[in-house]
DRENDO-1510 file (C-alpha; in Angstrom, 1 decimal, always signed):
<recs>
REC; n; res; u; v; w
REC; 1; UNK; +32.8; -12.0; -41.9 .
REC; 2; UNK; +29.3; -13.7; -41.6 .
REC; 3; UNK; +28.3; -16.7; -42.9 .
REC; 4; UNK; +24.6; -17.7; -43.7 .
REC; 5; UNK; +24.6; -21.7; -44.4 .
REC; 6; UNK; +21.5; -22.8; -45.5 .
REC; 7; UNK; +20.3; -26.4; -47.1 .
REC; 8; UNK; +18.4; -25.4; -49.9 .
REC; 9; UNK; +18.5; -23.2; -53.1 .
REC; 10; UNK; +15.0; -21.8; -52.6 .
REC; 11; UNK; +16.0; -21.0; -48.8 .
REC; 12; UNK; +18.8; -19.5; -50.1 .
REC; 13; UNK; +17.1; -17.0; -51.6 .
REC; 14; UNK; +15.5; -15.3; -49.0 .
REC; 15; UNK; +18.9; -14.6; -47.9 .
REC; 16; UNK; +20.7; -13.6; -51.0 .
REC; 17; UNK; +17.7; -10.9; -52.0 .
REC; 18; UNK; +19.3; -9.0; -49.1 .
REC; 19; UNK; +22.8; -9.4; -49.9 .
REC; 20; UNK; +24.5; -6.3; -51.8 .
REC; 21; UNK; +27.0; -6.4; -54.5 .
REC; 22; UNK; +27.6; -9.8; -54.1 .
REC; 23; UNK; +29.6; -12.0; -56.3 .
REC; 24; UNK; +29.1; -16.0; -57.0 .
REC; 25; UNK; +31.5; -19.0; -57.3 .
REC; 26; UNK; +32.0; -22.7; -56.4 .
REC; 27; UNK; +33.8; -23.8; -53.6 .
REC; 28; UNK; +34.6; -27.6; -53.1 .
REC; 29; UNK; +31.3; -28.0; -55.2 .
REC; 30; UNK; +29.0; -25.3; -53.7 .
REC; 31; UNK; +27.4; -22.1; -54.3 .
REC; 32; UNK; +29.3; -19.2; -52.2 .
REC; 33; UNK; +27.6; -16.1; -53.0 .
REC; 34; UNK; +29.6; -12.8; -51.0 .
REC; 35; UNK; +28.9; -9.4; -50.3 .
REC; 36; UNK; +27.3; -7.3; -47.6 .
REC; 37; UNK; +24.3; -7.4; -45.4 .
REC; 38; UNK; +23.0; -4.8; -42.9 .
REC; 39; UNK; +26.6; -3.3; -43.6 .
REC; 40; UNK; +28.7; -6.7; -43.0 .
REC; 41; UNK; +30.7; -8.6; -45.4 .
REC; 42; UNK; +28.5; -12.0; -45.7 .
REC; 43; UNK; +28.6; -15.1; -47.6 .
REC; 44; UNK; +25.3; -17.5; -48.1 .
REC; 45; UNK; +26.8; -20.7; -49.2 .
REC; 46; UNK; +24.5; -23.3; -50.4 .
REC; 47; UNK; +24.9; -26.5; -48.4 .
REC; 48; UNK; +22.6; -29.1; -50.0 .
REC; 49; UNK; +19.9; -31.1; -47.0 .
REC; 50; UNK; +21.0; -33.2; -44.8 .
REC; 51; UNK; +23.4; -33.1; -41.5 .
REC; 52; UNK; +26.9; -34.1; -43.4 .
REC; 53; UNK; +25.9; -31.5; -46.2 .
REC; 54; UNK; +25.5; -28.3; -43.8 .
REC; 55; UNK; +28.5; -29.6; -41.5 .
REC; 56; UNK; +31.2; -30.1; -44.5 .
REC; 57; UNK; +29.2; -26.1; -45.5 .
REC; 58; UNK; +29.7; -24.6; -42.4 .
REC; 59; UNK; +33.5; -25.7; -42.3 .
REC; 60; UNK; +34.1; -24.5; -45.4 .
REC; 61; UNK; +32.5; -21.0; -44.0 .
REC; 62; UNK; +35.3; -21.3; -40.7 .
REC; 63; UNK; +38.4; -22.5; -42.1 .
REC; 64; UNK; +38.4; -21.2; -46.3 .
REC; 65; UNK; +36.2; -18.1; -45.8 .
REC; 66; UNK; +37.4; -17.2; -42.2 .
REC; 67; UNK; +33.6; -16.7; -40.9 .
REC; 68; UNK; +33.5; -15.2; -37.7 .
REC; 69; UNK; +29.6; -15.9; -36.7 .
REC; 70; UNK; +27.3; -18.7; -38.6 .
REC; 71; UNK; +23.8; -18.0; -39.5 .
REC; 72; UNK; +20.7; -20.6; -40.6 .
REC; 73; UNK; +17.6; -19.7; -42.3 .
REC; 74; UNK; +15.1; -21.9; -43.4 .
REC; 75; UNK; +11.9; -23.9; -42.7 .
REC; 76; UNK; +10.9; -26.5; -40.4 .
REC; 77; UNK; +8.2; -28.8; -38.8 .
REC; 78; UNK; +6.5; -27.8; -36.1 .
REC; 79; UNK; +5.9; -30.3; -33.4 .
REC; 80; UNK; +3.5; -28.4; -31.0 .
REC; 81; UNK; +0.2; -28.3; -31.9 .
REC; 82; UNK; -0.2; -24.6; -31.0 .
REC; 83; UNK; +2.2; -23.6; -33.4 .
REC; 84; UNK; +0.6; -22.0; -37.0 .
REC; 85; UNK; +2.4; -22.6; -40.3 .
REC; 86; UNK; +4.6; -19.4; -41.4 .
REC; 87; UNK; +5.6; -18.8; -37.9 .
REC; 88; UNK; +8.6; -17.6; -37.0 .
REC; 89; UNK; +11.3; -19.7; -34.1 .
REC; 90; UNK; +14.9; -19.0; -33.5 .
REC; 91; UNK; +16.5; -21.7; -32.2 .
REC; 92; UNK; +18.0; -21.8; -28.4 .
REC; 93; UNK; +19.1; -25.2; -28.9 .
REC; 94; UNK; +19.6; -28.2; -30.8 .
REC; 95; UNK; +19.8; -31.9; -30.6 .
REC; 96; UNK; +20.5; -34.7; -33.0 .
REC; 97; UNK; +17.6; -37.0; -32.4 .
REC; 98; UNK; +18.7; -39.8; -34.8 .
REC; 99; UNK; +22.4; -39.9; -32.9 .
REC; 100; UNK; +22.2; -43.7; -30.5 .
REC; 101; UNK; +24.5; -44.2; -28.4 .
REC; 102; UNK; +22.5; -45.7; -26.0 .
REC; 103; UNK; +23.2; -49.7; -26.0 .
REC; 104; UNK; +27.1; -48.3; -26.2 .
REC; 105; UNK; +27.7; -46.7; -22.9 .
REC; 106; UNK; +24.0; -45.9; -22.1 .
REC; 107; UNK; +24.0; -42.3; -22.9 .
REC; 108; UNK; +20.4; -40.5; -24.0 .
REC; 109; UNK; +19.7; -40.7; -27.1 .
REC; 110; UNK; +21.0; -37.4; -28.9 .
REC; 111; UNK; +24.0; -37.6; -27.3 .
REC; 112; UNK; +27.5; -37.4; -29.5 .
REC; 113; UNK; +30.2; -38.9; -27.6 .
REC; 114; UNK; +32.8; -35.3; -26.8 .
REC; 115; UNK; +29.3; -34.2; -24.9 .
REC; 116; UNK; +27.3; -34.9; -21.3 .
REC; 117; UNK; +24.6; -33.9; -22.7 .
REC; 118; UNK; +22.3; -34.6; -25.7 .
REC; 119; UNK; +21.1; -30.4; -26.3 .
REC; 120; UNK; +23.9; -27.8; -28.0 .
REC; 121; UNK; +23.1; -24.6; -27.4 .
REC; 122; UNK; +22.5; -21.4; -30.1 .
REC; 123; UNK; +23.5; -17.9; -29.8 .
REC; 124; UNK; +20.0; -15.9; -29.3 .
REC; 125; UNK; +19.9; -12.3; -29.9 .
REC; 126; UNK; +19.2; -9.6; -27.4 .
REC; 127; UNK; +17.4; -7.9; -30.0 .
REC; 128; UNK; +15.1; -10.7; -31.1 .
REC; 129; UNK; +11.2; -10.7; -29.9 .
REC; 130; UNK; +10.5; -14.1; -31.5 .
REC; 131; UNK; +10.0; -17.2; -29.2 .
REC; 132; UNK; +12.7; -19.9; -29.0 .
REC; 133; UNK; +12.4; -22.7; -29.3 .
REC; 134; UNK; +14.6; -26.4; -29.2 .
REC; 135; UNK; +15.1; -28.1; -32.6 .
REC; 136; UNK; +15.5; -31.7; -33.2 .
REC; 137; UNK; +17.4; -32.7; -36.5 .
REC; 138; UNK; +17.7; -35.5; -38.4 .
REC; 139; UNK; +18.7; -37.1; -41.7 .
REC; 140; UNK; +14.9; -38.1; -42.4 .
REC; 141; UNK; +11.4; -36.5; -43.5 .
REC; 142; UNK; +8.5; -38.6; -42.0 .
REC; 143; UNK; +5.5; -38.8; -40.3 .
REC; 144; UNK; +6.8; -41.6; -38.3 .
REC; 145; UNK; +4.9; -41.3; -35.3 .
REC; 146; UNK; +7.9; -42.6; -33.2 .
REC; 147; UNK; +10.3; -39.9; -34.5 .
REC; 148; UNK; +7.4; -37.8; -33.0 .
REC; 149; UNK; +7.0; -39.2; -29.9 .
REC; 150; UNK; +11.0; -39.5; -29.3 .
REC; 151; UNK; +11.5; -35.2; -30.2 .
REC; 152; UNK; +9.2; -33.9; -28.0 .
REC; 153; UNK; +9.9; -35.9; -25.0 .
REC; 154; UNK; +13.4; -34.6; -25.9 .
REC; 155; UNK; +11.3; -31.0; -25.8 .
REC; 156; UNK; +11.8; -30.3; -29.4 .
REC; 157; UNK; +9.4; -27.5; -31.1 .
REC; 158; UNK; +10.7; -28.0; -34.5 .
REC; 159; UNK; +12.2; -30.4; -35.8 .
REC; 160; UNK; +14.5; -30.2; -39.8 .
REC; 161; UNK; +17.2; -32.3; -41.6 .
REC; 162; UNK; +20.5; -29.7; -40.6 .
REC; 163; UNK; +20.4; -27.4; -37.7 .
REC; 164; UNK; +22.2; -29.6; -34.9 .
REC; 165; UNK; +24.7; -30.2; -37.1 .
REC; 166; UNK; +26.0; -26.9; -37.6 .
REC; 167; UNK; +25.6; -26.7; -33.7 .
REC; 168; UNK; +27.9; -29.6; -33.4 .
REC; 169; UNK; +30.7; -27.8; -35.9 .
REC; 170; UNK; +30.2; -24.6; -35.0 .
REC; 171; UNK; +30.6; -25.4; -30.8 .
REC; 172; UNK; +33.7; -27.3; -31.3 .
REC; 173; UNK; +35.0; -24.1; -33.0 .
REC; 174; UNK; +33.8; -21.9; -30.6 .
REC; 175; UNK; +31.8; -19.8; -33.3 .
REC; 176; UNK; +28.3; -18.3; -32.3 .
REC; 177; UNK; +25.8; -20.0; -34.5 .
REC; 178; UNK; +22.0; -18.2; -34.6 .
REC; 179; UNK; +19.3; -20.5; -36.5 .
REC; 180; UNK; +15.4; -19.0; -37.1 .
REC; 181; UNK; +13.4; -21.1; -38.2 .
REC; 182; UNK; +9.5; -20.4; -40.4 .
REC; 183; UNK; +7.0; -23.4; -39.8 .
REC; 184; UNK; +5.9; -25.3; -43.0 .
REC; 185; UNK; +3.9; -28.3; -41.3 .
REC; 186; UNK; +2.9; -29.2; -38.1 .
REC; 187; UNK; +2.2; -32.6; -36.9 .
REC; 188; UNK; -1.2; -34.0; -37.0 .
REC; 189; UNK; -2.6; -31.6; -39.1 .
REC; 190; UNK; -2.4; -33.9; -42.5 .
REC; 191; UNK; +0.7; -35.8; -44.7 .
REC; 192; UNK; +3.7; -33.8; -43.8 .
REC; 193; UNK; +5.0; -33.5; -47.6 .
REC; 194; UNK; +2.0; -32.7; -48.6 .
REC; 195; UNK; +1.6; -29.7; -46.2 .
REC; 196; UNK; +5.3; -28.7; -47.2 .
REC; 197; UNK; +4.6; -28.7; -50.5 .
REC; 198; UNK; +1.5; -26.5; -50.2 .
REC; 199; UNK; +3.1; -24.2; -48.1 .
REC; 200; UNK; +6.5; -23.7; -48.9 .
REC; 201; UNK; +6.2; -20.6; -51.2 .
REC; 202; UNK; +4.7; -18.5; -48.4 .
REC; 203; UNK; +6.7; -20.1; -46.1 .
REC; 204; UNK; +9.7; -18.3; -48.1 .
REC; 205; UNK; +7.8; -15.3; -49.2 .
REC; 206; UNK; +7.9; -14.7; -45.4 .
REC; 207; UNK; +11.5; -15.1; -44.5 .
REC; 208; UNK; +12.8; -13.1; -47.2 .
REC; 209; UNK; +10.6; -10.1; -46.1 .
REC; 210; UNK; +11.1; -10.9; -42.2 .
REC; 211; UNK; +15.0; -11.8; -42.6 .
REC; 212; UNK; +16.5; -8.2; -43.0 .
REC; 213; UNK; +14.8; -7.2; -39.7 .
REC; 214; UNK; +15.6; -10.2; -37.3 .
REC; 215; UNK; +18.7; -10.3; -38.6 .
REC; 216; UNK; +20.4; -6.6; -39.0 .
REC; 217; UNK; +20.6; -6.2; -35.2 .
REC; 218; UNK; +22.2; -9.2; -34.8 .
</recs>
């Protein structure tokens, strides 16, 4: 089985207008929708926002659903200034840019203490022709220009509120993970929730027609 977590109900969506015959419940207090995609069983489970939400999802997905691969969907912040909003990343690696070890035992920042290094890598896709890109998560939504600063001196091109942490779950299970990612902001280019808000519906409108084909290969 597959398993798509993603953080939000609208996200959700663009996922679970591809998924056939599927049937809903609640499992330890989220949405599990199942049935099949591109000719797989699949589940989309609804994780809520935020790092703990998607890492209690996506173990839920491994040990009560016996998921075999994890998928993400969703949108994020772009961080380079040549990116265009409703563009489409996967994700070749992720890093937890609010994790600080650093006055501890003088690790980089990003870096949980079972690793050497701050970056967990994705699964990418032979069969994707998107760019990839690394993403920087964290539990906040800013325009904190020293959150900006710190993820792209880390090399981050997008940065969201979950992805590393399903890294983080799914690595230590020894599970491929694959995270794309559609760009609903970009830095410097106005208020960051104003340009999410104002973009989000096409944001969405593109992932649920561009999902079936990045991800049916897969």
């Amino acid at each position: 089985m597959d398993a798509f977590v993603i953080a939000m109900d609208n996200e959700a969506e663009c996922a679970l207008a591809h998924l056939a015959r599927h049937e809903g419940r609640t499992v330890f207090g989220r949405r599990v929708s199942t049935g099949t995609f591109a000719g797989r069983k699949t589940s989309v489970i609804v994780a809520g926002i935020g790092k703990v939400n998607v890492a209690a999802a996506t173990q839920l997905a491994l040990s009560e659903l016996g998921a075999k691969r994890i998928f993400n969907i969703g949108v994020a912040g772009g961080l380079d200034p040549a990116m265009e909003v409703g563009g489409v990343y996967a994700v070749k690696e992720a890093v937890q840019y609010d994790f600080d070890l650093v006055q501890v035992n003088g690790t980089p920042m990003g870096t949980l203490a079972e690793r050497s290094s701050p970056f967990i890598p994705l699964t990418l896709s032979p069969s994707w022709k998107i760019p990839a890109v690394t993403l920087g998560s964290g539990d906040r939504f800013n325009d904190s220009e020293a959150d900006y600063r710190l993820l792209r001196s880390m090399g981050a091109g997008l940065r969201d509120m979950e992805g590393a942490a399903i890294a983080q779950v799914c690595e230590r299970a020894g599970v491929p993970f694959y995270s794309v990612k559609w760009v609903s902001d970009v830095y410097g280019r106005g208020s960051t929730p104003d340009q999410f808000a104002a973009n989000l519906k096409t944001c969405l409108e593109k992932a649920t027609t561009e999902l079936p084909s990045i991800f049916a290969d897969v």
